[in-house]
C-alpha positions as CSV (number, residue, x, y, z in Angstrom):
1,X,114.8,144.3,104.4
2,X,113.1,143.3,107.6
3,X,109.8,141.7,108.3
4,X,107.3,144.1,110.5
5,X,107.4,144.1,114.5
6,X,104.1,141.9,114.4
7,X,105.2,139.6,111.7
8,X,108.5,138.8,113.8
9,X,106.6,137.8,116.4
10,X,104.4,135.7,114.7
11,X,107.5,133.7,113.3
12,X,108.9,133.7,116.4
13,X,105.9,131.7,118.0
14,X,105.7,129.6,115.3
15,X,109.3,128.8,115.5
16,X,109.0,128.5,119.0
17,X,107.2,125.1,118.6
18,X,110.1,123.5,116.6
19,X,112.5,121.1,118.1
20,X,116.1,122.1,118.9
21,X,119.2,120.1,119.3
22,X,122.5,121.7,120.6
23,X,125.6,119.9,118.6
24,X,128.9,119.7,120.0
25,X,130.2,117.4,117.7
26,X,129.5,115.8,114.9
27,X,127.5,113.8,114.1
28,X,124.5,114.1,116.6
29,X,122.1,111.4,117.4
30,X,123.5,109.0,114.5
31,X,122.7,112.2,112.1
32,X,125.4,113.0,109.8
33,X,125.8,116.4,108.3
34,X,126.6,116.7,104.5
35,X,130.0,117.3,103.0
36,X,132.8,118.7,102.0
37,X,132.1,121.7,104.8
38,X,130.9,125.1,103.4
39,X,131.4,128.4,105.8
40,X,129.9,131.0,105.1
41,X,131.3,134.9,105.7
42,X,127.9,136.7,105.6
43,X,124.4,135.7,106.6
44,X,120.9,137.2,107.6
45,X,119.4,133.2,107.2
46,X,116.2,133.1,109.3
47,X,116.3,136.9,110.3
48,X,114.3,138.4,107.5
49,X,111.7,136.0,105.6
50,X,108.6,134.7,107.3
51,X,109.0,131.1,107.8
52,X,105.4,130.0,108.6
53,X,106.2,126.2,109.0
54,X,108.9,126.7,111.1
55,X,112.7,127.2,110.9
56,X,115.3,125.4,112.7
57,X,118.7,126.7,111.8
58,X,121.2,123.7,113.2
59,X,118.9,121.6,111.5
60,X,119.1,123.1,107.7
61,X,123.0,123.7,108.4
62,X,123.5,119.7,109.5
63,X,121.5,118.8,106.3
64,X,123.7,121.5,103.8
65,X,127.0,121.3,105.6
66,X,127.1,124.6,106.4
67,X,129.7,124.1,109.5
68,X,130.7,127.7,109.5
69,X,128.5,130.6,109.4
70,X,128.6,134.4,110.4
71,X,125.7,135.2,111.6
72,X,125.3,139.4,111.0
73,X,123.8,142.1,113.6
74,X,122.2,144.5,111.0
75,X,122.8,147.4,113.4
76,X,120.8,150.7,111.7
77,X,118.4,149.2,109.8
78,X,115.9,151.1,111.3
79,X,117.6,154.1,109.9
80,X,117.9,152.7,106.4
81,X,115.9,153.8,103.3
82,X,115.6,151.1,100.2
83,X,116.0,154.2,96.6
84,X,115.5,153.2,93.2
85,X,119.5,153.2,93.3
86,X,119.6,151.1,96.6
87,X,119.7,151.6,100.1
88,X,120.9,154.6,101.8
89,X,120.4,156.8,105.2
90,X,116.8,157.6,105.4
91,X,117.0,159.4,108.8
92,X,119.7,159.9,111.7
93,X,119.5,158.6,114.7
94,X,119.4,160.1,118.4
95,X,121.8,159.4,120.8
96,X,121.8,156.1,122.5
97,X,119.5,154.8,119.8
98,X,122.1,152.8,118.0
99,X,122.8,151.3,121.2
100,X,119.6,150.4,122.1
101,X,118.7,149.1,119.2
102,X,121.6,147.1,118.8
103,X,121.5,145.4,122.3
104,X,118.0,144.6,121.4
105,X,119.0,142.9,118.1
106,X,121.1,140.9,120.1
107,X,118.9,139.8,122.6
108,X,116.4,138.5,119.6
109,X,119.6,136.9,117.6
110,X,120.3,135.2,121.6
111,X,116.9,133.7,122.1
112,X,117.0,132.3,118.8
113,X,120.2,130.5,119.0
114,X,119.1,129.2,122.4
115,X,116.2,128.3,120.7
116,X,117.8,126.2,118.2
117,X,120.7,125.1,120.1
118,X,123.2,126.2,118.0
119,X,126.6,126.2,119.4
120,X,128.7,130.0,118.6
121,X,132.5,129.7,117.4
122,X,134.0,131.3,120.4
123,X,137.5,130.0,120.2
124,X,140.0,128.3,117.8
125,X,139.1,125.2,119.0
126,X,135.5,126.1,117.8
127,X,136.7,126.6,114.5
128,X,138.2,123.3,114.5
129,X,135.2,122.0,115.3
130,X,133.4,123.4,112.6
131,X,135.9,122.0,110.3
132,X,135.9,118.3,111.2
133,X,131.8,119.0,110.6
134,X,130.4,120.2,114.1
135,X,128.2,123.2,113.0
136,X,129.1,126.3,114.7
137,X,127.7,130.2,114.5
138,X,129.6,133.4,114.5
139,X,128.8,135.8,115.8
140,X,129.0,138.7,113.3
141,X,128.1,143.1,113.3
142,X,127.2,144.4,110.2
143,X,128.6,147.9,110.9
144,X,130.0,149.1,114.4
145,X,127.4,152.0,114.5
146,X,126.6,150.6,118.0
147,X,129.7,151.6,119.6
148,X,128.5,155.5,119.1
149,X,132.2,156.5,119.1
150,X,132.5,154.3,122.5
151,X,135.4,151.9,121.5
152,X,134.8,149.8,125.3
153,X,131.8,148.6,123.9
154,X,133.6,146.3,122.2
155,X,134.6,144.2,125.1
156,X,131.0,144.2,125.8
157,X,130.2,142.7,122.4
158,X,133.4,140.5,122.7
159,X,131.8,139.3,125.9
160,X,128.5,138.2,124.7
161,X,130.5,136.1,121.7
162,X,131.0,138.8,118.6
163,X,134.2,137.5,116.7
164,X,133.8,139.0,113.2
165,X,133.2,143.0,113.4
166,X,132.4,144.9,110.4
167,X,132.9,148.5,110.6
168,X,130.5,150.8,108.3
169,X,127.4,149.8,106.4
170,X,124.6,152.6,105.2
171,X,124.5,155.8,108.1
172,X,127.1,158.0,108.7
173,X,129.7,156.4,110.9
174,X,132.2,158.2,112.6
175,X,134.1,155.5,112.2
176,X,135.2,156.1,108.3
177,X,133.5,156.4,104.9
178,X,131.2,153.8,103.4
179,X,130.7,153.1,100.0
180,X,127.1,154.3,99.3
181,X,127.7,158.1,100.4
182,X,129.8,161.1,99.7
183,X,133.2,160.6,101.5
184,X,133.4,163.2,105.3
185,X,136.4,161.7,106.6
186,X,139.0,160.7,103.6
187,X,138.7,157.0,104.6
188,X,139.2,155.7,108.4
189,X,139.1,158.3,111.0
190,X,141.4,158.1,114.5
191,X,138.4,156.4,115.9
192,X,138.0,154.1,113.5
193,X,141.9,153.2,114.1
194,X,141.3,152.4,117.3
195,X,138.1,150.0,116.6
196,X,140.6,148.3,114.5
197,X,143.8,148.0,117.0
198,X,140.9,146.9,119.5
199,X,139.2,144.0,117.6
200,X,143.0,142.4,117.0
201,X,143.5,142.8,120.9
202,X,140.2,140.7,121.4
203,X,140.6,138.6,118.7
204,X,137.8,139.6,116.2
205,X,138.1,139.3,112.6
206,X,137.8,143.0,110.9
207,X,135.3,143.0,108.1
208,X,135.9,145.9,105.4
209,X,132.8,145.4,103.2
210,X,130.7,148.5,102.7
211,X,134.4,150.6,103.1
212,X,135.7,152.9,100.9
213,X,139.1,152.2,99.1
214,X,140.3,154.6,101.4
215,X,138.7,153.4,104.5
216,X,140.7,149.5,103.5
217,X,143.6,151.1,102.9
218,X,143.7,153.0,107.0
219,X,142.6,150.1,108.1
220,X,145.5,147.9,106.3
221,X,148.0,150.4,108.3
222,X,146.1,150.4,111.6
223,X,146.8,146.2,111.9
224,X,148.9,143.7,110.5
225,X,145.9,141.3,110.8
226,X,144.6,139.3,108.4
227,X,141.1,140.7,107.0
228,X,138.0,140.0,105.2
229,X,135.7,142.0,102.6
230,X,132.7,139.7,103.4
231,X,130.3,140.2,100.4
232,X,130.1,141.9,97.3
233,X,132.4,141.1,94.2
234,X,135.2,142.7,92.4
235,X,134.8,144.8,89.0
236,X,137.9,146.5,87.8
237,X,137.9,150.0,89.4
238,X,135.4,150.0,92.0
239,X,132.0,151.9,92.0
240,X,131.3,155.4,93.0
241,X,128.5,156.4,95.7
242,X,126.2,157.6,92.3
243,X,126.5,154.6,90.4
244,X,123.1,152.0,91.1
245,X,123.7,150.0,94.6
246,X,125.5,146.6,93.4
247,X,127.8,148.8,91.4
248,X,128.6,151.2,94.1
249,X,128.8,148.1,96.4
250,X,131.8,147.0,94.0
251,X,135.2,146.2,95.8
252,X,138.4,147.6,93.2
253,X,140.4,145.1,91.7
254,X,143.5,146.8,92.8
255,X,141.9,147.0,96.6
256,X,141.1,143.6,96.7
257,X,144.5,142.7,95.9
258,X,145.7,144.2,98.7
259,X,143.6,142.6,100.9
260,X,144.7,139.4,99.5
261,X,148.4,140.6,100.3
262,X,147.4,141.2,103.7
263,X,146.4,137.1,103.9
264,X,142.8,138.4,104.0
265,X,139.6,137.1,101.7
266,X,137.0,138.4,99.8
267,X,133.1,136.9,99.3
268,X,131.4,136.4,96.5
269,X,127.6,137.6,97.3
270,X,124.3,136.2,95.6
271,X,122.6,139.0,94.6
272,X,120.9,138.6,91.0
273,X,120.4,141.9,89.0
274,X,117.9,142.8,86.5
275,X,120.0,141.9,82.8
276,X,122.8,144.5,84.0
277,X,126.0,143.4,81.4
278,X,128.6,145.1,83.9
279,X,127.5,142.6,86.6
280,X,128.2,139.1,86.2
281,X,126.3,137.1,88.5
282,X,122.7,135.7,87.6
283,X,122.5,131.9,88.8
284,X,124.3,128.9,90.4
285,X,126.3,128.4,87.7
286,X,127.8,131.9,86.8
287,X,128.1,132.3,90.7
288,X,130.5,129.3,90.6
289,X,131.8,131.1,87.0
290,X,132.7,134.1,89.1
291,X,134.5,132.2,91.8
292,X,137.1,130.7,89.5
293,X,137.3,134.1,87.9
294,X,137.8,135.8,91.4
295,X,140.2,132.7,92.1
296,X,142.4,133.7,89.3
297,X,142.2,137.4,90.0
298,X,143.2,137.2,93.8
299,X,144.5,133.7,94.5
300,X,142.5,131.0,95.0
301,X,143.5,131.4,99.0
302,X,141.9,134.6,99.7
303,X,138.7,133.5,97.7
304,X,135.3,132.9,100.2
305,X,131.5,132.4,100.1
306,X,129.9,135.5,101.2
307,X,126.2,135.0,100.5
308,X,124.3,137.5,102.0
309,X,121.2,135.5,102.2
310,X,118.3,137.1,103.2
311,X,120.5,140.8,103.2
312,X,120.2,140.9,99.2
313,X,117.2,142.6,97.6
314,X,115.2,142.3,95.6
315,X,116.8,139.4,93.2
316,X,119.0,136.7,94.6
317,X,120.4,133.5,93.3
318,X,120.1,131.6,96.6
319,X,117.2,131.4,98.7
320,X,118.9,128.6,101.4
321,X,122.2,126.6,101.6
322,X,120.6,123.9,99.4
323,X,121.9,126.6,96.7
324,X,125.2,126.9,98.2
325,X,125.4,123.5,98.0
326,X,124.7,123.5,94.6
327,X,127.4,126.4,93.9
328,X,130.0,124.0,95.5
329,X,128.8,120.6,93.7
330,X,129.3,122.6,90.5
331,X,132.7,123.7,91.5
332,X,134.0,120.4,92.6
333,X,133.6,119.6,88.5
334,X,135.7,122.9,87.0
335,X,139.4,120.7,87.9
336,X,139.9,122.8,91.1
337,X,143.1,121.1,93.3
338,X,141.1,119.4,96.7
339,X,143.2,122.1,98.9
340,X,142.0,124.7,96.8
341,X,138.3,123.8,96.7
342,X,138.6,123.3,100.3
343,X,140.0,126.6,101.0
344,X,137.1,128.4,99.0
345,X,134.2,126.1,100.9
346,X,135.6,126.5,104.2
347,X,139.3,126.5,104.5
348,X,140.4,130.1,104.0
349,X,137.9,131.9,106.2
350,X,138.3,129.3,109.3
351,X,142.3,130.1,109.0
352,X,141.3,134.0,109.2
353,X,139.3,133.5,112.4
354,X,141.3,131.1,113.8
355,X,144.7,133.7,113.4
356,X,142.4,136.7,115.0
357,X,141.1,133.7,117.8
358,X,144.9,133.1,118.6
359,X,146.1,136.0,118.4
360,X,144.2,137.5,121.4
């Protein structure tokens, strides 16, 4: 899922010689940024593909509207192994690794925002922002493997502008159970309890994707906050951690609905599979297909983008925003009310963030 240590900093030079602009408001410079706003809950975009002509992320978010967009730490990649039936642990890592690696993730994910001058979503206000059409980044984990059962580091990431914290992803976590391995723990573990209780003291969104149903349901009880199950979709029951990757990566009907119940959303991700009849999503328009569907399943409230771009291997419907873009031009036509096709683009993630911002 990652480009090799020489490639990266081959991009890096290259991207290096690009222009940057940092936007406070918008529009910048007489440039106006596209709309309605999209946000999106889950994004690698301009981590993993070489770029050789250059990348500028404010840049391709002005020109989509992409005003909101959670920009995810892949925290144990290095420890990941792509199987015919998806990704899973390849190797374990030593103590103080996770850490390391993480902080050094972060300090690449820092020069490039600095790079581009994009502004982070730090506070409600930032969110607002974002919503009148002022691009802004969060700042996203994909897994809290970096804490290494050290819940202060969390003020630490807090500190350097994490707002959306997701707990488990592909390694062991002693966090809780994630989708893609044998259960050890029978869902959230005390620990993980406390990661939970912690992110609504500092006012981070808790993302549940990659959890177990049983792993949702602790954390449900551990916090009356709002949460989100970034990306993935929703078949009827769930997958098991044998089944092929997307399938396993399937969030329960009956799970997402209570998620929903909590005032929480789920994302639709845009992986495309290989003429798999259990799996519904295959292009821009049966990705918009399986929005309303999800809409009518959970409420069209709790409903979010949650692309994955660049994370999703090998197919995928979208390559950049321009896609997303498409996905929401083709949803403006289905008879959608305007409140709740804004909710969907933008609406009902920035009310999530916002709610964890304030709550702090």
């Amino acid at each position: 899922m990652s480009l090799t240590a020489s490639l990266r900093r081959r991009q890096l030079g290259l991207w290096a010689a690009g222009a940057c602009v940092t936007l406070q408001t918008a529009p910048a410079w007489g440039q106006t940024v596209k709309s309605p706003y999209l946000a999106d809950m889950h994004s690698h975009y301009g981590m993993f593909l070489p770029r050789l002509f250059g990348f500028d992320l404010t840049k391709h978010m002005r020109e989509s509207g992409i005003t909101l967009l959670a920009w995810a730490i892949v925290d144990d990649q290095r420890w990941m192994s792509n199987t015919p039936a998806g990704y899973k642990q390849g190797s374990v890592p030593k103590p103080g690794d996770l850490w390391a690696y993480f902080q050094a993730r972060v300090a690449d994910y820092e020069a490039r925002l600095t790079q581009w001058g994009v502004t982070k979503a730090l506070t409600a206000a930032d969110v607002d922002a974002a919503l009148a059409g002022s691009p802004r980044v969060l700042l996203a984990t994909e897994a809290a493997n970096f804490l290494e059962g050290d819940v202060t580091r969390l003020e630490w990431a807090h500190s350097i502008g994490v707002r959306h914290m997701q707990l488990v992803h592909y390694i062991q976590s002693p966090i809780g159970d994630h989708q893609t391995a044998e259960p050890v723990h029978g869902g959230l573990t005390p620990l993980g309890a406390q990661v939970v209780a912690q992110c609504k003291r500092l006012g981070m969104v808790v993302d549940l994707a990659h959890g177990t149903a049983s792993l949702v349901d602790g954390a449900l009880d551990a916090s009356d906050a709002p949460m989100v199950w970034s990306h993935s979709w929703i078949s009827p029951q769930g997958g098991t951690p044998g089944d092929v990757g997307w399938m396993a990566r399937s969030l329960a009907l009956p799970t997402a609905r209570k998620i929903a119940a909590r005032g929480g959303a789920v994302g639709l991700w845009s992986l495309r599979t290989r003429n798999d009849p259990a799996y519904p999503v295959n292009s821009i328009g049966s990705y918009a297909d399986e929005i309303m569907r999800m809409c009518d399943l959970i409420g069209p409230t709790h409903v979010a983008f949650g692309t994955d771009l660049e994370g999703v291997w090998p197919g995928r419907i979208m390559t950049s925003y321009g896609d997303l873009r498409d996905v929401a031009d083709n949803l403006a036509k289905r008879g959608m009310s305007e409140a709740n096709l804004n909710g969907v683009f933008i609406g009902n993630y920035a009310s999530i963030v916002k709610k964890a911002m304030r709550a702090a």
